[in-house]
N, C-alpha and C positions, 0 to 999 in steps of 0.2 A: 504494500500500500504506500503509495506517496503521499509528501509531507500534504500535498494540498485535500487530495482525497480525506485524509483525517480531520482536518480543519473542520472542511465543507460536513465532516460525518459528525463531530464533536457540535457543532452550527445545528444540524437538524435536531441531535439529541436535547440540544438545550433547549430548543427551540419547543418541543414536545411537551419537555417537563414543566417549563412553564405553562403550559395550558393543562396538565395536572396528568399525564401523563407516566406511567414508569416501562422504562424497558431497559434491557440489556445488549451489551454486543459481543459476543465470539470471541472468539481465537483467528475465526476469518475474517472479521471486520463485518459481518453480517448484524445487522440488529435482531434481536429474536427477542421474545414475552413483551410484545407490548400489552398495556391494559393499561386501561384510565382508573386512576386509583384518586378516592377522595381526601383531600389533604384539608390540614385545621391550620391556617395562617398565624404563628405565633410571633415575638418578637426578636426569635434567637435564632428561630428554625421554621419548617412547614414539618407537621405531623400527621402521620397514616389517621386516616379515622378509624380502624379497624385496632389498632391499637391504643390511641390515648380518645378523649373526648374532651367537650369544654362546658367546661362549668363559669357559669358569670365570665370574669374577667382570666380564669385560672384555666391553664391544659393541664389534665389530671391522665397519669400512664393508668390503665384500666384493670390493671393485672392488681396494682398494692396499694390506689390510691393515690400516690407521690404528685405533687406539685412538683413540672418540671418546667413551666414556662407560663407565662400571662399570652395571652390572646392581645395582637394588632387594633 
């Protein structure tokens, strides 16, 4: 793979995940598992909904409870 090929390939994955996105790429430089995965906009990170949720102002990890981040 050339350097621009990866660029242009690194350009679409961002490009993806911004619109809420998650995939992965190979060994061949193939993208593979895309899915639209619902994310909680927080101040430090974006979180899976499937793992944490949000409560008022707080994102709480779903498993033990824990305050990990305030909501945007």
């Amino acid at each position: 793979m050339r350097v621009d090929q990866a660029e242009g390939l690194r350009q679409i994955v961002k490009n993806f995940e911004n619109k809420g996105f998650k995939m992965s790429i190979n060994a061949k430089g193939e993208i593979t598992g895309v899915r639209l995965g619902k994310m909680i906009k927080g101040n430090k990170a974006d979180y899976s909904s499937s793992l944490f949720r949000q409560i008022g102002r707080y994102i709480i990890r779903k498993f033990d409870g824990k305050i990990v981040d305030t909501a945007a």
